[in-house]
N, C-alpha and C positions, 0 to 999 in steps of 0.2 A: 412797157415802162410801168412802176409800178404806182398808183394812187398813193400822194401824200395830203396827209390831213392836217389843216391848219387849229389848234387848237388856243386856245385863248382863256388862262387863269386869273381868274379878278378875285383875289383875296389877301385879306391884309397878313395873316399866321403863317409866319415861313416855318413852323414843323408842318401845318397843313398843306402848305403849297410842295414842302417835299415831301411828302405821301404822296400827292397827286399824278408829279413829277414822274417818280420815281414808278408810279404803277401802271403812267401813259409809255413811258419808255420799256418797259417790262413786256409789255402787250407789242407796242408797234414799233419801239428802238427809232432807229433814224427815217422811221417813216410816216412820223410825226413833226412840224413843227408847232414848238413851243414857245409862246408870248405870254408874259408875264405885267400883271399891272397889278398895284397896292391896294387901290381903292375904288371907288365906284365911276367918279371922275375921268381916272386914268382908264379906266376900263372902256368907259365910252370911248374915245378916243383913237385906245388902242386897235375895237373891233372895227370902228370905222375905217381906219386906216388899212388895217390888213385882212380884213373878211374872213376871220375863222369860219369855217363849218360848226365848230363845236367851242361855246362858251360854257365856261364852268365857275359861278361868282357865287361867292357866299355876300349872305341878306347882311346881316352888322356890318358895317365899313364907313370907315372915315370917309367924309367930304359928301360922298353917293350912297345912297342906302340901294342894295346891289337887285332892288324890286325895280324902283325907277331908274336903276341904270338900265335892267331891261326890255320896261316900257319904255323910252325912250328910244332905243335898239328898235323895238316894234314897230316905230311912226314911222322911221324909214325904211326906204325902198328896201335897199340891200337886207335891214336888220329883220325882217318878217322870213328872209331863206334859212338864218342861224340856227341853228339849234342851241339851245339853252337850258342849261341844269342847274339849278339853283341849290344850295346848302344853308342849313343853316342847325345851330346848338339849340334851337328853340325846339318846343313839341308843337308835332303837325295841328292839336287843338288849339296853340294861341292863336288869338285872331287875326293878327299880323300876319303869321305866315298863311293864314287862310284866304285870306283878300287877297292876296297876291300867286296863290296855285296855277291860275289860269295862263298867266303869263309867260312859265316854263314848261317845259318839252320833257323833262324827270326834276326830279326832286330827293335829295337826300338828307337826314339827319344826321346832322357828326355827334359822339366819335363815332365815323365807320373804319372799315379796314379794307384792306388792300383788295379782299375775295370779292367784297360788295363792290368796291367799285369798279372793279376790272366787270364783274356780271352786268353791271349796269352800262359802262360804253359798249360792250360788246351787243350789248340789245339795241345800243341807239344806234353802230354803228354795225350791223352783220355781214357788210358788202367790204368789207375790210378786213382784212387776215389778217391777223395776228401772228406775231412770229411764232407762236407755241403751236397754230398748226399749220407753218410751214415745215 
């Protein structure tokens, strides 16, 4: 049977959430599920509920700023197994997103593209085929 991965998109830019979408389904197609939430709020909620392996939240967002959505993730039990990627349009020198480094499992700068991020789950996730080398 094969491993499917629950991933979990907390961002409010639906052209970014479909680049995301679009290059988690590219990599692992239907062997991926995909949960979707707007803001930092719904994100908490959402991972509680369905325990992705793999959150992917950009920091700017209404309601939850997507740092303390995932320190909060952290306090609990289940949220310390997640893995967690954090995005954001800031540079890695402002301070902001420097206090809050430690908190996530990778990190990425937007705009990125479709190469960087497929490079990047593929590092967080190597125990995982991808349909490209199937």
């Amino acid at each position: 049977m094969a491993l499917r991965l629950k991933i979990l998109i907390v961002e409010d830019s639906p052209v970014v959430t479909h680049l995301i979408v679009a290059t988690i389904r590219r990599i692992w197609g239907t062997q991926a599920d995909i949960y979707l939430a707007f803001n930092g709020e719904e994100g908490l909620q959402k991972a509680l509920t369905h325990q992705p392996e793999l959150i992917i939240t950009d920091m700017e967002m209404p309601k939850m700023h997507g740092a303390e959505m995932a320190r909060r993730l952290r306090q609990e039990p289940a949220g310390r197994n997640f893995t967690i990627m954090g995005m954001s349009g800031s540079d890695l020198g402002d301070a902001k997103i420097l206090d809050n480094l430690a908190i996530f499992d990778a990190f990425m700068i937007k705009p990125f593209g479709r190469i960087e991020l497929t490079n990047k789950l593929l590092i967080l996730f190597p125990n995982i085929k991808s349909l490209q080398q199937v």
